[in-house]
N, C-alpha and C positions, 0 to 999 in steps of 0.2 A: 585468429592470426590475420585474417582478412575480411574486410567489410563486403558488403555487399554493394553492387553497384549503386550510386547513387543516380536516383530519376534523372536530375540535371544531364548529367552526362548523356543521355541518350537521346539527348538535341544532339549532340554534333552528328547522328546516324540523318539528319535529316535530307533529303534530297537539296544538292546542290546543282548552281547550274551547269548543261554542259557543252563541249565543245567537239567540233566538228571533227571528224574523224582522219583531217588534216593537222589536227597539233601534233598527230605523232608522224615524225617528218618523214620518215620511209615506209610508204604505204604499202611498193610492192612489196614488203617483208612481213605482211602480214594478212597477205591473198588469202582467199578463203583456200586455195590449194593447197597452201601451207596449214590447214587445220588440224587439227589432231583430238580422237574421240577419245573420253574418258575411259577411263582402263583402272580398274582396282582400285588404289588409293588416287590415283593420277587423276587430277579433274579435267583433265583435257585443255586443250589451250585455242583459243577463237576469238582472240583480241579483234575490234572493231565493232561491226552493227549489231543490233539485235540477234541473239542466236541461243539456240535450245541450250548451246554449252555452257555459255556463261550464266543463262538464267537456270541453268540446273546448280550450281555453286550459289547463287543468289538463294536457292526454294530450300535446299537442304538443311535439315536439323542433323546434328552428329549423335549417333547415339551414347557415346561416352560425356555429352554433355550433363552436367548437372543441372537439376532443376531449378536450385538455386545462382543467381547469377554469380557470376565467378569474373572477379580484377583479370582482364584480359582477355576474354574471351564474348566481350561484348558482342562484336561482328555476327557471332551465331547464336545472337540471342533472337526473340522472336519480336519483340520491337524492333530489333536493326533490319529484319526480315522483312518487317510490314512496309517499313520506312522506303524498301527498294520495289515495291509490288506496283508501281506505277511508272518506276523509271523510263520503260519503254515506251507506254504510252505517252507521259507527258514529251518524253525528248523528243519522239517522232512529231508532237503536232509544235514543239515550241520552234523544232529546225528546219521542217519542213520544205518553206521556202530558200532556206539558204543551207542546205546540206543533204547532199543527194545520201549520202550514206552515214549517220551521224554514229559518234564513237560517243557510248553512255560509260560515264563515271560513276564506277561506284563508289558510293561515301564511306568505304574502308575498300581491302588491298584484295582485290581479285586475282588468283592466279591465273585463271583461266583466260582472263581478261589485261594481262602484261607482255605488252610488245618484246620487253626482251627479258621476259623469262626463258630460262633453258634448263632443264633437269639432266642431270646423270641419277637416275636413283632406278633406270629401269638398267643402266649396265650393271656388271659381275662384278664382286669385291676386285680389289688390287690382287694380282693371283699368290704373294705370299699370307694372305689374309686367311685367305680361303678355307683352307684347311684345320683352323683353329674356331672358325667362325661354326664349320660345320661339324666339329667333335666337340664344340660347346666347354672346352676346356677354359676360355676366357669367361670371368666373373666381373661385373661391375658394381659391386652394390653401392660404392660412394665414387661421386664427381667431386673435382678440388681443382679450380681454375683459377690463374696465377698470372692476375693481369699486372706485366713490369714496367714501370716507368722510365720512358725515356730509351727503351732497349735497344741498339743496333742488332740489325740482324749479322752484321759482321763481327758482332762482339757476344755471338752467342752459340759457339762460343767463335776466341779470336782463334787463326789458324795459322803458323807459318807458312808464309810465299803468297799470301792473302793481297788485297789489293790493301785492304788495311793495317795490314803487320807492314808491306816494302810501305807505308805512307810513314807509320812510326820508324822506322829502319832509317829515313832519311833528315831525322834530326839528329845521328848518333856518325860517328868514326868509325871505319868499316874494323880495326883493329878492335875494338867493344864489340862487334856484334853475339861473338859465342856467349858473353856475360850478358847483354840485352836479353838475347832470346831464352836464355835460364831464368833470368827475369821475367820476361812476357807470360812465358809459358804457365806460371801462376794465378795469371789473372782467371782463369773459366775451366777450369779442372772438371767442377760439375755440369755444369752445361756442355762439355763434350759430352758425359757418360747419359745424361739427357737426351742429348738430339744424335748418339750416335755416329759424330765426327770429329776423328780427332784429331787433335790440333797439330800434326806431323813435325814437334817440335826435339827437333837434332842441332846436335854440334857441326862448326863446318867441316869437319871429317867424318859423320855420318851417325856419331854418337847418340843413342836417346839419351834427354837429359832426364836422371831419377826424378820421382818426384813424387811429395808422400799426399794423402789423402787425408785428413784428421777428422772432419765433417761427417764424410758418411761412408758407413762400409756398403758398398754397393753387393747386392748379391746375386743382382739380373745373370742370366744364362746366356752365354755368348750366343751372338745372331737376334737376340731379344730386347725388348723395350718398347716400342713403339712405334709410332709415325711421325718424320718429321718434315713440314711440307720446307722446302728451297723455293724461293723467289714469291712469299707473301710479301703483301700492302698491307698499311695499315688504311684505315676510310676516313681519318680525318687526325691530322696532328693537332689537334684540342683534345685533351685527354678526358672529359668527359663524355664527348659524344663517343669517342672512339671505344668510353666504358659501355655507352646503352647499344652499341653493337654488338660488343661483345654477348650482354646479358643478353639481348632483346633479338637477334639476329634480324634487325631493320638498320637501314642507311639512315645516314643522319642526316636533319634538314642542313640549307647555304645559308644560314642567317647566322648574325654573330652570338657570341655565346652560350652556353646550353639551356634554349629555349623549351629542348623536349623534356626538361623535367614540369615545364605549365602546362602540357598536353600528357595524352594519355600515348602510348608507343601502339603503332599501326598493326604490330606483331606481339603476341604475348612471350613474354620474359620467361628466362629459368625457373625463377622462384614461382613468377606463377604456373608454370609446367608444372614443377612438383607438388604444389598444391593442389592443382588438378588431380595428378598422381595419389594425394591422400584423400582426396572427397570422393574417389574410386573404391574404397576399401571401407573396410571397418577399424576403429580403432582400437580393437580389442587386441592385446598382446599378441606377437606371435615369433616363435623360432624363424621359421623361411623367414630369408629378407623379401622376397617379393611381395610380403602380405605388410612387412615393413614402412610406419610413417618417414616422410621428410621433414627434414629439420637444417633448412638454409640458414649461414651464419657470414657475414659481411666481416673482415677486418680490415685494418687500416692504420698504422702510426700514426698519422697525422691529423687535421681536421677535418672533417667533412662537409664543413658549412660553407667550403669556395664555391661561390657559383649553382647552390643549390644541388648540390650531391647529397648531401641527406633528406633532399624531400623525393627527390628521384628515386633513391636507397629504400623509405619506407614504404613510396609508392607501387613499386612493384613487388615488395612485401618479403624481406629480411626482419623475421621476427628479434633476432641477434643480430647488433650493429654494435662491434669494438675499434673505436677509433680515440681520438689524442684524451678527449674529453673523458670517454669510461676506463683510457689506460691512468689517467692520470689521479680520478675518483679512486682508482683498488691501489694503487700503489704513494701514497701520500707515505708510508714508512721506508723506501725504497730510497735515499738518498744520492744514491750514484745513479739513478733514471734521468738523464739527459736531455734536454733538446740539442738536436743537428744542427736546425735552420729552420725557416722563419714560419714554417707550416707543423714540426712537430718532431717527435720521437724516431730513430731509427728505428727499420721496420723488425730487428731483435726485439723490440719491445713488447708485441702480438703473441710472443712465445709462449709465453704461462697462460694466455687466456687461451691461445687455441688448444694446448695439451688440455686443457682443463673442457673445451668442447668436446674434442674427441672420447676423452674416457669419459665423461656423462652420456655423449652418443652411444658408443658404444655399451654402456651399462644399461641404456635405457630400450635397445636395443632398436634405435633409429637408422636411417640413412644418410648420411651428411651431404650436403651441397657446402661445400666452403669456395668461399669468393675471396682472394686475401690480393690485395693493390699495393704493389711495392712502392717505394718514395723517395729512399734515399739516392735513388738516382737521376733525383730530380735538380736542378739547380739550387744554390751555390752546389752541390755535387760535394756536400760536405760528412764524414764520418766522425764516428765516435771517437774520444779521447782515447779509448784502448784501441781501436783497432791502428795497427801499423801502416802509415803509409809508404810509397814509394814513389823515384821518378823515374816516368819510364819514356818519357823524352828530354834529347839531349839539346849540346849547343851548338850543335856543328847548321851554319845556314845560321844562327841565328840566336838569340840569346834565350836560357829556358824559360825567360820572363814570356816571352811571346806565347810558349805553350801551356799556361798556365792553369785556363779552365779546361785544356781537354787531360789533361795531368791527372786534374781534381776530379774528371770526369772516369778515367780509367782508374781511379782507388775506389770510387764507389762502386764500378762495375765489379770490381774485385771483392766487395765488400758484400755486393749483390749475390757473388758466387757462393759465395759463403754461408751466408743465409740461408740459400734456396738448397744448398750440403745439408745445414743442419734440417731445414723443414724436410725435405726427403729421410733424413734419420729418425725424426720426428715419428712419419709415418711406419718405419720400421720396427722402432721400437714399439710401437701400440700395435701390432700386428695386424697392420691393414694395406700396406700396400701390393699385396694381392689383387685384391679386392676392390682397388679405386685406382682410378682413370685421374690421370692428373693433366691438365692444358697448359703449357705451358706459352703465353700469347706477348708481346709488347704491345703497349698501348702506341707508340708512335717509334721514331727516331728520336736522334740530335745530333742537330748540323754544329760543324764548328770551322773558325775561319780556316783552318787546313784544309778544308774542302770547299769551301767556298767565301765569296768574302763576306756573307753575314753571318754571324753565329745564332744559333735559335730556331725556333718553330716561329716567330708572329712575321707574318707575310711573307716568309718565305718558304717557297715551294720547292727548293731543294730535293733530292733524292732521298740523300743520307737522313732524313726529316719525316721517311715512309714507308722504307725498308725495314721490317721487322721481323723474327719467330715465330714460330707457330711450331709445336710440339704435342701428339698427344701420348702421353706417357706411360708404359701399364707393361710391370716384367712381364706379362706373359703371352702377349702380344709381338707378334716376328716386328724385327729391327726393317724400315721401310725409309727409303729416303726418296718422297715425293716430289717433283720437280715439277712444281705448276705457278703460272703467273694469277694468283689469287689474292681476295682478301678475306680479313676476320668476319666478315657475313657470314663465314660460312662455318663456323666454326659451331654456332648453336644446334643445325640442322646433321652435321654431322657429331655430334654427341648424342644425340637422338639415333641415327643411325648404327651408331656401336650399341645403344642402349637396349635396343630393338633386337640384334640378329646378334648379340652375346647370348642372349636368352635372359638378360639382366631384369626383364619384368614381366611382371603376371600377363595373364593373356589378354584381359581388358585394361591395363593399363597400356603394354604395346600395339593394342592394336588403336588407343586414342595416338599415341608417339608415333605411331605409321604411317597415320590420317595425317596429322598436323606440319610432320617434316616435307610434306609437298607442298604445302603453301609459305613455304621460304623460300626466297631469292635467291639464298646462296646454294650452290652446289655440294655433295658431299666429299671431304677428302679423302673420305677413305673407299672410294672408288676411281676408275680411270674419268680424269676431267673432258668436258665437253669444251674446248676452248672456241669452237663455234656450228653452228646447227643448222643446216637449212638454208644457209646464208646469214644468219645474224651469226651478231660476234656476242662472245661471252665478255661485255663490259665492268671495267672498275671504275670506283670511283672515290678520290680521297679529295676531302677537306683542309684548306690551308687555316691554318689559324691566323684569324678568331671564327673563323668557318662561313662568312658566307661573302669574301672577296674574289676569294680564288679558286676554284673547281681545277684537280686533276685529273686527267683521263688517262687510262691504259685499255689495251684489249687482249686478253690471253690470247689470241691466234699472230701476235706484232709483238715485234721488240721497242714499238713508236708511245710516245708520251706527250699529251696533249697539255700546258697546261691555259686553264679557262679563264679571265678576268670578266668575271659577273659583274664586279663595280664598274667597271669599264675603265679603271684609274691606273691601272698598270697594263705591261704587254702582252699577246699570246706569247707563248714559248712553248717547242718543237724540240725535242730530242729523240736520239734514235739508241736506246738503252741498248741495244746489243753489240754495235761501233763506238760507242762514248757511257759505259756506264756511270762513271761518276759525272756525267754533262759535264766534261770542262769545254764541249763544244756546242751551243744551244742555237738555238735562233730564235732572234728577237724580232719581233714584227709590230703596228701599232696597228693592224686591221687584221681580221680575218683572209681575206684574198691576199692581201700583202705575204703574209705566212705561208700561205701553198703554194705562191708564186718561188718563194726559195726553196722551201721544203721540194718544188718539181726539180730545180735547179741542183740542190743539193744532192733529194737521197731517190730523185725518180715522180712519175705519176701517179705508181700503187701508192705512196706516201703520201705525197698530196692530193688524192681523194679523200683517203682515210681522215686528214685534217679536218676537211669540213664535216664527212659522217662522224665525225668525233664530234665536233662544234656543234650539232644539229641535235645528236642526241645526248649529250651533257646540258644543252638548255633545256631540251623536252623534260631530260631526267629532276632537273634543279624544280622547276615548276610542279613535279609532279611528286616528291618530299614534301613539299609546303604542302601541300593538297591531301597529302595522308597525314602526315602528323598534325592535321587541323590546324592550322600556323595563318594567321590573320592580320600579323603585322604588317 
């Protein structure tokens, strides 16, 4: 299923040059006072000069590593090892003269050695966690991660009195509204019973409107289902980087396009997780799933060939890849199988090949990792000839001609609902959703001119363009409604986390997933978030498309939004999400200093610092992607 590293590649381990212990711009945040020694899995943290901490993360061999090299885990191989056994020496005598303290780079991703690294994994679960965590009643045996196209996070689901339901509400006659919102209240039936909130949709006399279920009989235990985190990012509205996040729990390079499928990911992938997972065992049959192989399976309606998605797809090693090409190969006798639009199949189409995984997994008595990339709500935002549409904006303000594409956009969301109904029944009916963890993530937003005046993800940095879902699913799991300003980073290191302390794996497989979930960036969400440590802040960071014009900043500790012009071809922009979430009020500046100087004017001083510590470490950060993902252009 996986090759073994090829020689080539273990050039890019070679020592690079380095720089002074000044690229990273806030030095006192990284005082030796502020050090922290290694503790269990925890490699400790000592970003800057030479020091025993970070050259103990340099020396180490894992013992769960395999002997043979293993796609992703190159870093701890003993070439990348040899490759760094000189760093200090050669960096001391090359900076000597011009760096009283020099800061050594290593040629992959040092935890120990990350200025704004910050871990929650030494706090306590969430405290309704707790208790199920430690009677071991939750089971994981399969992951099902359910990357949506194009997903608002206010449309997952929509909710009356929303800022997005009064925005629909204001195309319509106040005399319609009881019929609108019997209307509305259709579109995301399943995505309440998902994420846990629901959509408080009444008559204006207080009535709830019925409303029937046909999709899926849900049979979660009230108080149950899962975690759902409120006020995620996504890292990049380019839907392929925002995919190798998702999988790879690494930030995406600022260059345009998805360059990280010509490089190798700085972090190793799901799929290679779980192959790690099976070169840990033996393959010999067995009842416990924890002695159980993996068997990751890719699906997709559409194609895969935009932009190098299926060399990325094989690269990180999805032995099964069903996309437009292998739906279209098994169903040549299938005459009503459709195209949408201009990229492929609605994502009904994935149906028969995924039941058809599941019961061979399950026969053969595997573990599933399903990766499944929804598309129909993707632009034109077009559905099938059978599925019904509806309009759910009116004329009032304006003619319905005007709301056209977000019309088109709200039936696929609908259409979306529906789906992700039947795939949840899907799992029911094979009798596994017990037993599997489902994520439910958006790859991005989509803007439309009712919020602003461009519509789309390309160069604009919009809000509604970032704001997504994040759900992690599982009846028997207490119902958690997490309120953190995060993004999908973190999403891989926290599946690891449930994976670990469900009791979901053998003892040497969790205790490799215990090791490895520290050397991720992201945080986990199923504990209390760190939004800042010590003095540093817990930073985000999202991509405008086509990814490397425009850099957005946020900081879980502020409601303030930075956004970055790398090209230098467009303006900063300043928003204060907590007093303006949808930025109808932004500020536009053509310099850096020009922007703090309103922003002091505006929202204060604590603001306009924050501007420039934004501005300082969004460039450090941009420079320092290129430099992990090997990126040479």
């Amino acid at each position: 299923m996986f090759s073994t590293l090829p020689l080539p590649l273990l050039a890019i381990f070679l020592p690079k040059p380095v720089q002074c212990a000044t690229s990273w711009p806030l030095p006192e945040l990284i005082d030796k006072s502020a050090w922290e020694a290694p503790q269990g899995y925890f490699k400790g943290w000592a970003p800057g000069a030479a020091n025993h901490i970070i050259q103990t993360y340099r020396d180490r061999q894992p013992d769960w590593l395999p002997a043979i090299p293993l796609s992703g885990f190159a870093r701890w191989s003993r070439d990348a090892k040899a490759s760094t056994n000189e760093l200090p020496l050669n960096t001391t005598e090359r900076q000597r003269k011009h760096c009283s303290d020099p800061l050594i780079l290593d040629p992959y991703y040092n935890p120990a050695n990350d200025p704004i690294k910050i871990s929650n994994l030494g706090n306590p679960f969430l405290e309704p966690l707790q208790a199920v965590f430690k009677d071991g009643s939750v089971k994981i045996k399969h992951v099902a991660v359910i990357l949506m196209e194009s997903a608002r996070q206010e449309l997952f689901p929509l909710r009356q009195g929303s800022g997005f339901h009064n925005l629909l509400m204001k195309s319509h006659d106040e005399l319609d509204y009881d019929d609108v919102n019997e209307l509305l209240s259709h579109i995301s039936p399943n995505a309440e019973r998902i994420t846990g909130l629901g959509g408080n949709w009444r008559s204006s006399n207080g009535t709830a409107f019925g409303r029937k279920h046909s999709e899926w009989d849900d049979k979660t235990k009230e108080g149950f289902g899962g975690i759902n985190i409120n006020g995620a990012l996504t890292t990049s509205s380019v839907s392929m980087k925002s995919l190798a996040t998702v999988l790879c729990g690494a930030w995406p390079m600022p260059v345009d396009m998805f360059q990280e499928s010509e490089t190798e990911s700085y972090q190793p992938c799901m799929p290679e997780i779980f192959e790690l997972f099976n070169r840990l065992k033996t393959k010999e049959p067995s009842d416990h799933f924890h002695q159980q192989q993996w068997y990751p399976a890719f699906f997709q309606a559409i194609t895969d060939g935009y932009d190098r998605q299926d060399v990325f797809e094989k690269k990180i090693g999805f032995p099964l890849i069903v996309n437009k090409d292998r739906i279209k190969q098994d169903s040549l006798d299938e005459a009503d199988l459709e195209e949408v639009n201009y990229f492929g199949y609605p994502d009904t189409a994935v149906k028969h090949h995924m039941a058809n995984y599941i019961t061979n997994a399950t026969a053969n008595n595997q573990r599933m990792f399903l990766f499944h990339f929804t598309s129909t709500t993707h632009h034109p935002w077009s559905t099938p000839k059978w599925f019904n549409t509806s309009e759910y904006l009116g004329q009032a303000h304006g003619l319905m001609q005007t709301h056209k594409d977000m019309n088109s956009y709200l039936n696929s969301i609908r259409f979306n609902d529906v789906w992700i109904g039947q795939l949840m029944q899907m799992f029911d009916d094979h009798g596994i959703s017990n037993e599997t963890l489902v994520v439910f993530v958006g790859d991005h937003g989509q803007a439309f001119k009712e919020d602003v005046a461009k519509t789309g993800t390309y160069e604009n940095p919009h809000i509604s363009n970032f704001r997504i879902p994040i759900t992690f699913r599982h009846p028997q799991l207490p119902r958690v409604q997490h309120h953190v300003n995060a993004t999908s980073v973190s999403i891989l290191p926290t599946i690891l986390d449930l994976l670990v302390h469900t009791g979901s794996l053998n003892e040497r497989d969790a205790s490799a997933a215990a090791d490895l979930m520290q050397d991720y960036e992201g945080q986990s969400l199923v504990r209390p978030f760190r939004t800042s440590y010590k003095g540093r802040r817990a930073w985000n960071y999202s991509l405008v498309n086509p990814g490397g014009r425009m850099l957005t900043i946020t900081s879980s500790d502020t409601p303030w939004r930075l956004v970055l012009p790398l090209d230098k071809k467009t303006e900063y922009m300043f928003t204060d999400l907590g007093q303006d979430p949808m930025e109808l009020y932004p500020l536009l500046e053509w310099s850096i200093s020009s922007l703090q100087a309103s922003v002091r004017r505006r929202h204060g001083n604590e603001a306009a610092e924050w501007v420039v510590e934004a501005q300082k470490v969004g460039l450090w950060w941009a420079s320092e992607r290129k430099r992990l993902w090997k990126y040479e252009g």
